[in-house]
Every structure is written in structure tokens, then in C-alpha cells.
C-alpha positions in Angstrom: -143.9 38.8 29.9 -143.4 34.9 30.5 -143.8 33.3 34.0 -141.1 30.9 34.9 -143.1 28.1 36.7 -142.5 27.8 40.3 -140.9 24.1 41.3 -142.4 22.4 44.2 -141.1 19.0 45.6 -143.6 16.3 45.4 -145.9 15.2 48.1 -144.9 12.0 50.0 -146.9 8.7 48.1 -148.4 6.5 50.6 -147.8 2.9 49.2 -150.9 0.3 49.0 -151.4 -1.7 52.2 -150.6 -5.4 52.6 -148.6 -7.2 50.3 -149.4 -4.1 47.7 -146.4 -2.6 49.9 -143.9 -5.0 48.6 -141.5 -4.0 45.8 -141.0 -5.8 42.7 -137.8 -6.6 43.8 -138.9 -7.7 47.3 -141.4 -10.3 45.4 -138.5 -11.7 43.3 -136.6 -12.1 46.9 -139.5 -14.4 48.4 -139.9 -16.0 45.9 -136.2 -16.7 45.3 -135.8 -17.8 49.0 -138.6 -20.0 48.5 -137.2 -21.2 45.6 -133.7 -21.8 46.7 -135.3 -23.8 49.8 -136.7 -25.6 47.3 -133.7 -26.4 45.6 -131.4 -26.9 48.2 -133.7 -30.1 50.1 -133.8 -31.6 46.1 -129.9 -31.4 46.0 -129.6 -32.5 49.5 -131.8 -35.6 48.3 -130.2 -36.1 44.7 -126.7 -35.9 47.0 -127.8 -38.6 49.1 -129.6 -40.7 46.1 -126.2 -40.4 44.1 -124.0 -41.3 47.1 -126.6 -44.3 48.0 -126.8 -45.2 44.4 -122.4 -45.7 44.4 -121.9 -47.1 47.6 -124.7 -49.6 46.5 -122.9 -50.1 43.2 -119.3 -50.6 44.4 -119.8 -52.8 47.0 -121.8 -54.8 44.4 -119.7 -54.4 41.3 -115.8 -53.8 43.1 -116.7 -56.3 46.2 -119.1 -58.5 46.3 -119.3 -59.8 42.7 -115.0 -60.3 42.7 -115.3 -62.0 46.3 -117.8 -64.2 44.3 -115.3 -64.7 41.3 -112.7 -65.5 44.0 -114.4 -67.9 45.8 -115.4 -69.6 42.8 -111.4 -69.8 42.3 -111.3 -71.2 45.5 -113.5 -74.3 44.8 -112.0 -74.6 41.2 -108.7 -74.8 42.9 -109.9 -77.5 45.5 -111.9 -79.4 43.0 -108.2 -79.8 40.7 -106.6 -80.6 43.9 -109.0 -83.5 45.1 -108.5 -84.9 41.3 -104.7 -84.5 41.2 -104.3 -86.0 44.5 -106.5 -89.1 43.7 -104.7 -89.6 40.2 -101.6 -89.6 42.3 -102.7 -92.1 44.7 -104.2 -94.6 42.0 -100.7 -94.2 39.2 -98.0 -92.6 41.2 -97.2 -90.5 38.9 -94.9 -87.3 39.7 -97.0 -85.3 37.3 -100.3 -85.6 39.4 -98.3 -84.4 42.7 -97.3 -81.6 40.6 -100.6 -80.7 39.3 -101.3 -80.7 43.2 -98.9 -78.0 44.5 -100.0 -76.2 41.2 -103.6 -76.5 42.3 -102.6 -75.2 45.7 -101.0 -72.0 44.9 -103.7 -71.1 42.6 -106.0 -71.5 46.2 -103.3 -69.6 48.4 -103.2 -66.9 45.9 -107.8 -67.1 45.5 -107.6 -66.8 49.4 -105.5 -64.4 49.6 -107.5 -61.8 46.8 -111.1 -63.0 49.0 -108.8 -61.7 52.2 -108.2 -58.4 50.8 -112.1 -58.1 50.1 -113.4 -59.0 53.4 -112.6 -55.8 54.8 -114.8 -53.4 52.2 -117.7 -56.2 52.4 -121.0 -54.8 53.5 -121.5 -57.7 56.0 -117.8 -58.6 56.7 -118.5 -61.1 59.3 -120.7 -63.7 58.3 -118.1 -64.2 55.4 -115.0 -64.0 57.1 -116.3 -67.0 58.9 -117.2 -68.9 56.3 -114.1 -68.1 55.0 -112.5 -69.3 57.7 -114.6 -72.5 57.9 -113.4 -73.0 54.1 -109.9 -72.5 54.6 -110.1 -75.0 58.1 -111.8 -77.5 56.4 -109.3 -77.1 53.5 -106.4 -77.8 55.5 -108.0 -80.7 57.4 -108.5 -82.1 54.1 -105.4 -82.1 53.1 -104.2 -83.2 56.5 -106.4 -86.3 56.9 -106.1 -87.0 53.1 -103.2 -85.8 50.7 -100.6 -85.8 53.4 -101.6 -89.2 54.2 -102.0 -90.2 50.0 -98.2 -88.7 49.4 -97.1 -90.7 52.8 -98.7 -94.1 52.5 -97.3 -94.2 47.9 -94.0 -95.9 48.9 -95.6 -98.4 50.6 -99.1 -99.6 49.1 -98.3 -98.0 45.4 -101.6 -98.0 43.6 -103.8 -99.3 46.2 -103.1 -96.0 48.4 -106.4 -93.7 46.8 -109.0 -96.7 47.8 -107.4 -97.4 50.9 -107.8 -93.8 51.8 -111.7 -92.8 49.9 -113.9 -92.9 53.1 -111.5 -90.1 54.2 -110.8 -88.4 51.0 -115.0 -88.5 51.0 -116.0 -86.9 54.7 -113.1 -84.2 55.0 -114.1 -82.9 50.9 -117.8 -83.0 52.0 -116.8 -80.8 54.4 -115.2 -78.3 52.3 -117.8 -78.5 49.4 -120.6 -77.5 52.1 -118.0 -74.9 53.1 -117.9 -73.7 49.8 -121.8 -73.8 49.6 -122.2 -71.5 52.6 -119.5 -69.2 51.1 -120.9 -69.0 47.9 -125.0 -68.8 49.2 -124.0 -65.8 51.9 -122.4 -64.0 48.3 -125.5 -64.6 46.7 -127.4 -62.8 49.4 -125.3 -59.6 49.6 -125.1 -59.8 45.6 -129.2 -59.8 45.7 -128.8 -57.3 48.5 -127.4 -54.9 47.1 -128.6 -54.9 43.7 -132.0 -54.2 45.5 -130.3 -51.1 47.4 -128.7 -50.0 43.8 -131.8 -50.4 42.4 -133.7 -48.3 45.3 -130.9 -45.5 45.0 -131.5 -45.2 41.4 -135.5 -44.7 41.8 -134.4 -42.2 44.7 -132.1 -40.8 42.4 -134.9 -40.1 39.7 -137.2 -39.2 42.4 -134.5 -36.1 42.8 -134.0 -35.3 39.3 -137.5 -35.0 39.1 -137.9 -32.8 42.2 -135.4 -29.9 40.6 -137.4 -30.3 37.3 -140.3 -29.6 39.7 -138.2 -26.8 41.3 -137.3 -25.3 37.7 -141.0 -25.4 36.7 -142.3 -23.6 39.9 -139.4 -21.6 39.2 -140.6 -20.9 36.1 -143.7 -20.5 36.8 -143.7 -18.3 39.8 -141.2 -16.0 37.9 -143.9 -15.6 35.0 -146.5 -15.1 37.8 -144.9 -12.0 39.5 -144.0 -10.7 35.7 -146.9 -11.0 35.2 -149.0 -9.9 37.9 -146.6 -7.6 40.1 -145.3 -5.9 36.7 -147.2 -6.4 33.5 -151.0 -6.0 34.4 -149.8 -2.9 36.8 -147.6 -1.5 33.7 -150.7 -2.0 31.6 -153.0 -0.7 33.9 -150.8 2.4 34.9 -149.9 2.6 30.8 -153.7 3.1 29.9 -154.3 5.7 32.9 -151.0 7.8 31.5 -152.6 7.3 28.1 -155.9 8.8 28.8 -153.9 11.7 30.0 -151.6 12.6 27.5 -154.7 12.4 25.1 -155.6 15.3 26.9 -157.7 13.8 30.0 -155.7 15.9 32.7 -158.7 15.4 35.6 -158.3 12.2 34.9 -156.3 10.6 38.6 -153.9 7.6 38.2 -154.3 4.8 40.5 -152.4 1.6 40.6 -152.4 -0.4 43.8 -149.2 -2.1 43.3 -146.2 -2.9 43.2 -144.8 -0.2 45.9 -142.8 1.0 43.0 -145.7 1.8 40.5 -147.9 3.2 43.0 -145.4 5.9 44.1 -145.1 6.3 40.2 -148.5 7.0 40.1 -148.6 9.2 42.8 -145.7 11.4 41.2 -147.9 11.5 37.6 -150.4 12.4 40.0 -148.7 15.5 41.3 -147.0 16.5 38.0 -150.7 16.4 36.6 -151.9 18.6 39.2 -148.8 20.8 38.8 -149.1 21.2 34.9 -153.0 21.5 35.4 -152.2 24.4 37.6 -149.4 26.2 35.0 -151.8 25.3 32.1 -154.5 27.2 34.0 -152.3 30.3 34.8 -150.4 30.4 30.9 -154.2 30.7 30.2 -154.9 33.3 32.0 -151.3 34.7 30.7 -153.0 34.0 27.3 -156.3 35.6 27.8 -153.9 39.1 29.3 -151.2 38.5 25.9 -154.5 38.7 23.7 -155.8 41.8 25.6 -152.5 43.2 24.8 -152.4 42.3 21.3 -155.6 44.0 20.8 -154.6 46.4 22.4 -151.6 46.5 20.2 -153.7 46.6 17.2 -155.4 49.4 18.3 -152.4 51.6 18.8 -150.7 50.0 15.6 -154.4 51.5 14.4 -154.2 54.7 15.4 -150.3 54.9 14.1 -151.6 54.0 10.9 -154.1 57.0 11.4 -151.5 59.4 12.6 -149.2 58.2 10.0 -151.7 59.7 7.1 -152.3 62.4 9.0 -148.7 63.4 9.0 -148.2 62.6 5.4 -150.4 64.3 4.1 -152.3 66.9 7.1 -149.3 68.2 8.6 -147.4 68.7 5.4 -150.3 70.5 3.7 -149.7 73.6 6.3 -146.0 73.5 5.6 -146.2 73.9 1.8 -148.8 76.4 2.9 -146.4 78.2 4.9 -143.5 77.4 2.3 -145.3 78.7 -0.7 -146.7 82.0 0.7 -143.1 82.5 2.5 -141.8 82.9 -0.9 -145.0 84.7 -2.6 -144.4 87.3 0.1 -140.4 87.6 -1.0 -141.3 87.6 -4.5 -144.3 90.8 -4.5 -142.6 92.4 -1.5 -138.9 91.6 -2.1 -138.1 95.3 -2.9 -139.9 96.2 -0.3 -137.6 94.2 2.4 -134.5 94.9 3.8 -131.5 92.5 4.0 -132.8 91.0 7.4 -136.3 90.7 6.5 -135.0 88.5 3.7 -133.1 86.5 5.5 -135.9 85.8 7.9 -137.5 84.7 5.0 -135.5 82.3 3.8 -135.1 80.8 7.4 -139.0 80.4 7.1 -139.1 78.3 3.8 -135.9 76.4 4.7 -137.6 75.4 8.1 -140.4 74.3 6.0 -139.0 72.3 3.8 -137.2 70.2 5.9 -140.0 70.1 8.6 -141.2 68.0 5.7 -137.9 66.0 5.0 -138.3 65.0 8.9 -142.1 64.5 8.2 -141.0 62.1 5.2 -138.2 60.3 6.7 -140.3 59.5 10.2 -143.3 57.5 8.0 -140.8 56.0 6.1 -138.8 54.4 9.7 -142.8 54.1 11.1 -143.3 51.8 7.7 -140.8 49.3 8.3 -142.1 45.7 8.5 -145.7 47.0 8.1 -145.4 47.9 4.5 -144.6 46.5 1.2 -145.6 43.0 1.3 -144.0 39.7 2.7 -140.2 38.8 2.3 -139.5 36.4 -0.5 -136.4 35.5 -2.5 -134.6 38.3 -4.1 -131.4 39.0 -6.5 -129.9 41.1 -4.1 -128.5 43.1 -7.7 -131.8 44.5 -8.3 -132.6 46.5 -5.4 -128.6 48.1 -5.6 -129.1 49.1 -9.0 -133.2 50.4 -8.4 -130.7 52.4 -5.6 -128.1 53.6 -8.0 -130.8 54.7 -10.3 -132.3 57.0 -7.5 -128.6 58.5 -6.5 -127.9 59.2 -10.1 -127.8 62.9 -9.8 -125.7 63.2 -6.6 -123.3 60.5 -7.5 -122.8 62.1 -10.9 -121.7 65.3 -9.2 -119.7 64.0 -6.4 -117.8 62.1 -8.9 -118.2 58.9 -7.5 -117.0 55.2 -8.4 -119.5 52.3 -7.6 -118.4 48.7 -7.9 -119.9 45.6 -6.6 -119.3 42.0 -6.4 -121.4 39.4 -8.2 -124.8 39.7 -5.3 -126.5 36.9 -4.4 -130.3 35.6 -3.7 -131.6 36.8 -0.2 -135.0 36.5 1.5 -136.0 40.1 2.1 -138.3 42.9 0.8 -137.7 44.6 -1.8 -138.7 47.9 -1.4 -136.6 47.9 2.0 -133.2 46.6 0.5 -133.8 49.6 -2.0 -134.2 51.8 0.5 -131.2 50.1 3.0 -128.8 50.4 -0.5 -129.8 53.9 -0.9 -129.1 55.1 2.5 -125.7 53.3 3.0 -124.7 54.6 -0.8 -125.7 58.4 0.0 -124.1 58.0 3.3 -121.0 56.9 1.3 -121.1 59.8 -1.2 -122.4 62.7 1.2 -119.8 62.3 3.9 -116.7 62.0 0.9 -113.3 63.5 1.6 -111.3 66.2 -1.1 -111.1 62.5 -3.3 -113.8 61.5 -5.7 -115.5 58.7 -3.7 -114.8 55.6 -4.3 -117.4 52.6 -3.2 -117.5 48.8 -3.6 -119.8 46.9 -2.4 -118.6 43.5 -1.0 -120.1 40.1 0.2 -119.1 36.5 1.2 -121.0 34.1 3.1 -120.6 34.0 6.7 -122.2 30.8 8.3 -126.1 30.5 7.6 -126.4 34.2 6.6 -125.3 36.4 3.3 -123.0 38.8 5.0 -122.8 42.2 3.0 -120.6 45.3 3.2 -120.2 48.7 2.0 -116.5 50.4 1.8 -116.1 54.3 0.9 -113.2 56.0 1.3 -114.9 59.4 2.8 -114.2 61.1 6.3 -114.5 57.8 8.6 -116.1 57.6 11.9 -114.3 57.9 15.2 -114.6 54.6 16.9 -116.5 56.1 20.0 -119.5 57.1 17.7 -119.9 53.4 16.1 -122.8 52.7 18.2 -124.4 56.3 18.7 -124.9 56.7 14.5 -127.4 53.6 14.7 -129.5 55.8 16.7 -132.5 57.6 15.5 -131.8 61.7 15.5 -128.3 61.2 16.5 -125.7 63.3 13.9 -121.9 63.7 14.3 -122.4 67.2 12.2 -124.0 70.4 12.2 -127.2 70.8 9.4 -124.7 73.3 8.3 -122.0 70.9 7.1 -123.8 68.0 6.2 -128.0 68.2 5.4 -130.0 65.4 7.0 -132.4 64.5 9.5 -130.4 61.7 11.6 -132.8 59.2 10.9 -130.9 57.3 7.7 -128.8 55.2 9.8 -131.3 54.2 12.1 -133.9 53.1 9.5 -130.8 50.5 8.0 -130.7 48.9 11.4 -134.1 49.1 11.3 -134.4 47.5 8.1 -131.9 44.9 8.3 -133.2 43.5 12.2 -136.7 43.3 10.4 -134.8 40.8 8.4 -133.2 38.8 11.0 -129.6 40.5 10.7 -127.5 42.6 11.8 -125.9 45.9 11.2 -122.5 47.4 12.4 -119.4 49.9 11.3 -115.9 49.4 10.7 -113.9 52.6 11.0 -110.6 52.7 8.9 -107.7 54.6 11.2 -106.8 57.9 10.5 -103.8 57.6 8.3 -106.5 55.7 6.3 -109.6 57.4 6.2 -112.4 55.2 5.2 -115.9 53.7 6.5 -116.9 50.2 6.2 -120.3 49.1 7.2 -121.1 45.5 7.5 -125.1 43.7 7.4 -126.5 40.7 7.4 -128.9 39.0 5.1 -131.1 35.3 5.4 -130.2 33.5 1.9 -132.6 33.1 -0.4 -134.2 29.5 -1.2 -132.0 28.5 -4.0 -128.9 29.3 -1.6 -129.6 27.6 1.4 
């Protein structure tokens, strides 16, 4: 009898102390945060690098460097001013005057660009001064100088530009120095801020090579905790589970951590225990099953004993009694009355089918114990070895045997005979006022050969379909039909011991008829 093993819950784990209490997932977290700390001060400082880095490039590049170009502009359009206005004084000539006013819009318009700068310079003052300064001494240049020049031609003619040099020379010294101061402050913020461009761009570096920092501790910390909070406790807890599925059950799992592997190996831990436990009770079901089967083989044994006993100690009485029974009728018959003969004949028939029972018992006893193995069979040898044996009743019941082409089965022999031959007589004892008329049938039915066997005799009522199968049980009197009860039996018998199944099919009254139905393992060659 098998023992469905009892299910316990599993005994709380106690996880590993310290930072063995951590989860894998909880070491990933830290060292994330850590991580992302990490990262977030080297953006913060790439940020700042990169916005250092472009305000230090476009004030040098979109302010500083143009307010240069501009001014230089400015001193270009002075310098053609100074030398139109003396080639005006010394010839008179319209063309230098216009060359003048030429010179002086290109100098309104260079002011003007160096005005819109001034407000995005990075030191605004100093410039706009010297801006200013330029653009004052500009004026009183031209105030002291050209006005006087384009005043004083009518009256002197050529003689106007030396009459007029000392002043042309102090007020233009005054804007070249102007221009100087403009030009030298430039040159300061230019070398200014290419040293702040240059100090973001080694800042910026510095940053870029803080997050490769950051990805390589990344990198490295992550293969770290692979490696340490979950390959060498995997391997670890791998070669413990090892041990014991190679049979080492006493052997006890033990893995610090992670949190996660240690309740693991707590759980292996209890399961082991658990199946330690079962294993030790299926063994002592084992030990009690082998008892039994010994015990089993003792009473099979003594069948076996009592079995040739009955065959051939019980029945040597009954032909004893049988054969005497009618030696007494034979020298006493005229001796006897009616009654006495009778009594007589009760005696002998009693007898003789004391043996039939005797006969038919060892043979249902013998199933599955006798006649060798099962092995591949043409399933049209044993119904004609059955045929052969009902020759003589079949002959005088008139009967009609047909059969489809049989196929290979796994079975014995000796049974299938025996199961054909009971099924056959069946067919012809129980026959109706018609000659019988049998066919036996076949088709496969899934993995199995599934046979039948039609008549056309007296049927079965359908409430008796599962009482025939039963040893001892008849529908008749011994009067109307001879038999023991045991033929029906011994088929189911027969065909279970073959991994089938047996069952009737009762044809209605209107058609009278009996069909039973088996089952049969193919043979090799079929399956």
C-alpha cells in the first residue's frame, strides 16, 4: 500500500549577519547610488567645464576678436582721413575732400559696429572709455584740423596743409595713442580669454575623464558584486547541491550569502531532511513490500502444491468412485430397481463433473503462471489450434466459422487458444433453432488490436453483461446448458493478464445475437 508523503511548510531561514543580510539586489542598489553620485558631480563638472569652455569662446571669438577687427577699421579709416585731408590742403582738389567724407562714413559705420560690442565685452568699461577717448580725440581732430584745412583753401590755396601741420601733428598724436590704448586693452582681453578657453577646455577633459572614471568603477564594481555576491556563492552553493544529488544526503548546505542564496540553502536544507526522512520510511515500506512478497511466494508455493494435489489427488478418488459406481450397475444391474439406478447414475454424473470443476479451477489458477512469456503471435494460429479442438461439437451443431484476416499480437499462446476456444464454444453451445453462425472480427482501435466475436445464438439480457464475467456465475440450469461457470471468467482472466480488456454486446430481441469484444497489445511488427 503506498504512503502519500505528508507536506510540511519549511522552517523560517535565518539570513547571515552583517552585510551577508543584504540581497543581491540591495548590493546592485548601493552601488548604483554610489554610482550615480558619482556621475551626477562629473556631469555637474563637465556642465560647468562646457559652459566655461563657450562663454570663454564667444566672448573671444563673437566679441573680442570683431571689436579688434573694428577698431582696426577705426584707425584705417582715420589714417585715409588724415591723408585725404592733407592732399586736399596741399592741391585743392575736390577729389581728396571726397575721399574725406568717404573716409569718415567708413569710421561712423566702424564706431558704430565697436558700439554694438561694448555691451557683451567681458570688461566693458575700460573699453568704452577708450572708446570714448578715440572718438573725442577724433572729433577734436577734425575740429582743430580739417575744418580749419576746408575753411582756410579759399584763401591761402596750396599753402593751407603747412600752415596748419603743428596742428594736424598734436591732435592726430592724440588719436593714434587713442588708438594704441584701444587696441593694447583688446589685446589683453583677447590674451584673457584665450587663457580662460584654454583652462575650460583642460576642465572639460578633466570631466570627460572623471565619467570614464565613473564607467570603469562602474564597471568594475558591477563585475565585483557578480562576481562575489553571485558567482562564487552560485559555485559554492552549486558544488554543495552537487554532492547531494550524487547521493551525499547528510551532507548540510551552507552559503553565507547573499540573503537570497542563503535562504536557498536553507530550503535545500529542509527538503533534504524531508526526502531523507521519506527515503527512510519507503525503506522501511520496502523492507514490509519484500516481507509480503515472500510471503507471496510462499502462498503462490503452496497454490502450486495444492494445485497438483487437485489435479491429480483429488481426482484419483473421483474416478475411484466413478469407476466402481458403474462396476456396481454393471454386476448388480439386474439386481436394482429403477431408483437404485438412478441413484447411480447421479453418483457417476456427480463425479465426472466434480472433475470438470477440478479441471477448469487449475486451468483459471494457471493463468499468467504457466506457459511461458508473451511474445509476438499470428493471432490465426491460436483460432485455428481452437477450431481444431471444437471440431466435433461444431460439426454437430452445424456451425459456420468465418474470420477476418488476424493480425500479430503480443500474447501467450497457449492462453489465446484457450480464450478462442471458450468464446467459440460459448458461441455454439448457447445457439438458437438456426445453425450457428460466427465471424470473428477485428480492427485496430488506438494502440491496441481490438477483437470480436459475433454468433447469432440466444443473446444475453443486458442486466447480466457484467455478472457472466464472474467466476461460478450461470444464467442457466446444468440441465439446459452443461458447464461449470468458470469459462467466461477465465477469458477476462486471460485477456487482463494481457493488458486488455473484455466486454459483451447484446443484440436486442427482435435480433437475437451475442457479440463479445477484447483487446489485444500488437505485436512488434505492428506497432
Amino acid at each position: 500500500m503506498s504512503r502519500r508523503a505528508e507536506i510540511r511548510p519549511l522552517p523560517a531561514v535565518t539570513p547571515a549577519s552583517g552585510f551577508g543580510r543584504l540581497r543581491v539586489g540591495q548590493w546592485f542598489t548601493l552601488t548604483g547610488v554610489a554610482i550615480t553620485l558619482l556621475f551626477a558631480i562629473s556631469a555637474a563638472f563637465t556642465v560647468s567645464s562646457i559652459e566655461e569652455t563657450r562663454a570663454a569662446s564667444v566672448a573671444v571669438a563673437d566679441v573680442v576678436d570683431p571689436a579688434a577687427l573694428r577698431t582696426m577699421d577705426v584707425a584705417n579709416a582715420l589714417s585715409a582721413q588724415e591723408s585725404a585731408a592733407r592732399a586736399y590742403g596741399r592741391t585743392n582738389e575736390a577729389v581728396s575732400l571726397e575721399d574725406y567724407r568717404e573716409a569718415v562714413a567708413a569710421e561712423t559705420d566702424a564706431l558704430r559696429a565697436l558700439d554694438g560690442l561694448l555691451p557683451r565685452m567681458p570688461d566693458e568699461q575700460p573699453i568704452r572709455a577708450d572708446v570714448e577717448r578715440l572718438r573725442t580725440a577724433a572729433q577734436a581732430w577734425r575740429r582743430d584740423y580739417v575744418d580749419k584745412v576746408i575753411a582756410e583753401i579759399p584763401v591761402h590755396k596750396s599753402e593751407t596743409a603747412s600752415r596748419n601741420a603743428p596742428i594736424n601733428a598734436s591732435r592726430f598724436a592724440d588719436v593714434r595713442r587713442s588708438i594704441v590704448a584701444l587696441q593694447e586693452n583688446l589685446d589683453r582681453l583677447h590674451v584673457e580669454g584665450s587663457a580662460r578657453l584654454d583652462r575650460g577646455w583642460q576642465a572639460l577633459y578633466l570631466a570627460l575623464g572623471g565619467v570614464v572614471a565613473a564607467l570603469l568603477l562602474a564597471a568594475i564594481g558591477a563585475a565585483l558584486i557578480v562576481r562575489n555576491a553571485v558567482l562564487r556563492p552560485l559555485a559554492e552553493l552549486s558544488g554543495q547541491v552537487r554532492a547531494v544529488a550524487q547521493g551525499d544526503f547528510e551532507h548540510r548546505l551552507k552559503v553565507d550569502h547573499p540573503s537570497e542564496l542563503s535562504e536557498l540553502s536553507g530550503h535545500v536544507n529542509s527538503m533534504r531532511r524531508r526526502i531523507i526522512a521519506e527515503w527512510r520510511r519507503v525503506e522501511d515500506a520496502q523492507a514490509k513490500l519484500e516481507e509480503q512478497a515472500a510471503e507471496l511466494r510462499r502462498s503462490n508455493g503452496e497454490l502450486e502444491q495444492f494445485a497438483y494435489v487437485a489435479s491429480h489427488d483429488l481426482q484419483e478418488p473421483l474416478r475411484k468412485v466413478a469407476s466402481f459406481t458403474q462396476m456396481l450397475e454393471q454386476r448388480y444391474g439386474d439386481q436394482l430397481d429403477d431408483r437404485a439406478k438412478q441413484y447411480i447414475t447421479f453418483a457417476v454424473d456427480g463425479a465426472k463433473r466434480m472433475q470438470l470443476l477440478i479441471n477448469d479451477l487449475l486451468d483459471f489458477s494457471r493463468v499468467g503462471r504457466k506457459g511461458g512469456e508473451p511474445a509476438p503471435v499470428d493471432a490465426d494460429v491460436p483460432l485455428q489450434a481452437a477450431l481444431r479442438n471444437l471440431a466435433a461439437p461444431i460439426e454437430e451443431a452445424g456451425a459456420t466459422i468465418t474470420s477476418d484476416d488476424l493480425p500479430t499480437v503480443h500474447g501467450n499462446r497457449t492462453q489465446l487458444v484457450q480464450l478462442f476456444q471458450n468464446l467459440i464454444g460459448n458461441a455454439v453451445k448457447f445457439r438458437s433453432e438456426e445453425p450457428p453462425v460466427i465471424h470473428i472480427g477485428v480492427r485496430r482501435a488506438g494502440d491496441m488490436w481490438e477483437f470480436s466475436c459475433s454468433d447469432n445464438g440466444i443473446g444475453i439480457e443486458s442486466k447480466y453483461t457484467d455478472r457472466i464475467f464472474l467466476i461460478f456465475q450461470r444464467l442457466h440450469g446444468r440441465d439446459v446448458y452443461a458447464g461449470t461457470g468458470i469459462g467466461l471468467a477465465l477469458c477476462k482472466k486471460i485477456v487482463e493478464y494481457h493488458g486488455g480488456r473484455i466486454w459483451v454486446e447484446s443484440e436486442a430481441p427482435e435480433h437475437p445475437g451475442t457479440t463479445f469484444r477484447w483487446t489485444l497489445p500488437p505485436g512488434e511488427s505492428d506497432e
